[in-house]
N, C-alpha and C positions, 0 to 999 in steps of 0.2 A: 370546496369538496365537503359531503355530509357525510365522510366516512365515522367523524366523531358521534353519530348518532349511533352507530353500529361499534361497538364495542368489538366484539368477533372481527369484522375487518381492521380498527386500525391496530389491533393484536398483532394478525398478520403481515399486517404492512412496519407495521415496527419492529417487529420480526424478520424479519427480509433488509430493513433500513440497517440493524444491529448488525447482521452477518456481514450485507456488504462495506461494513463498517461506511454507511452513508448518511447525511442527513434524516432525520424522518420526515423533517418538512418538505427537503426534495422529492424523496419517495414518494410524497400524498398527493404535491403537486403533479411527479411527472402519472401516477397512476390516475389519478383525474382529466388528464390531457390526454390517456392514451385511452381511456375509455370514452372519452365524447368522441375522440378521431376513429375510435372504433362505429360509434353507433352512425357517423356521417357517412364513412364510406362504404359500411356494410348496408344501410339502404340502398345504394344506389347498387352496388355491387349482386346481393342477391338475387337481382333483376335479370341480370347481365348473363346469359350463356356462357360458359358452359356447365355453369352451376345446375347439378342434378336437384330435383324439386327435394329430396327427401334429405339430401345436406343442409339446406336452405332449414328443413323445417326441426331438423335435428340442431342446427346453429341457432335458431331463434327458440324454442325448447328450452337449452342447455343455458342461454348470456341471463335467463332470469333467475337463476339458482346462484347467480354473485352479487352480494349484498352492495359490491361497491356501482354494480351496474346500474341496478334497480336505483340508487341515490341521485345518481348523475342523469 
């Protein structure tokens, strides 16, 4: 994960590690795992009906404005 490049995200994510009183190295990991399983199945998925074109284009918009996306 190149979240370490991005100061601002692993703030956050060590932020969220600390409340849930969790690893931060789990946290990094599992938010890296959920953001690639994000970008696999929302390809295939925004294809797929009954998805309205203008959610599709509002979801793909929005995932580039998260610095941990953009890395992964």
């Amino acid at each position: 994960m190149h979240c370490h490049r991005n100061p601002e995200c692993k703030d956050e994510l060590k932020h969220l590690s600390a409340k849930a009183e969790v690893s931060e190295k789990l946290i990094l990991v599992i938010a890296a795992k959920t953001v690639r399983r994000f970008k696999q199945v929302w390809l295939d998925q925004k294809k797929t009906p009954p998805l309205d074109k203008k959610v599709v284009s509002i979801v793909d918009a929005m995932q580039h404005r998260f610095p941990i996306y953009i890395e992964l």
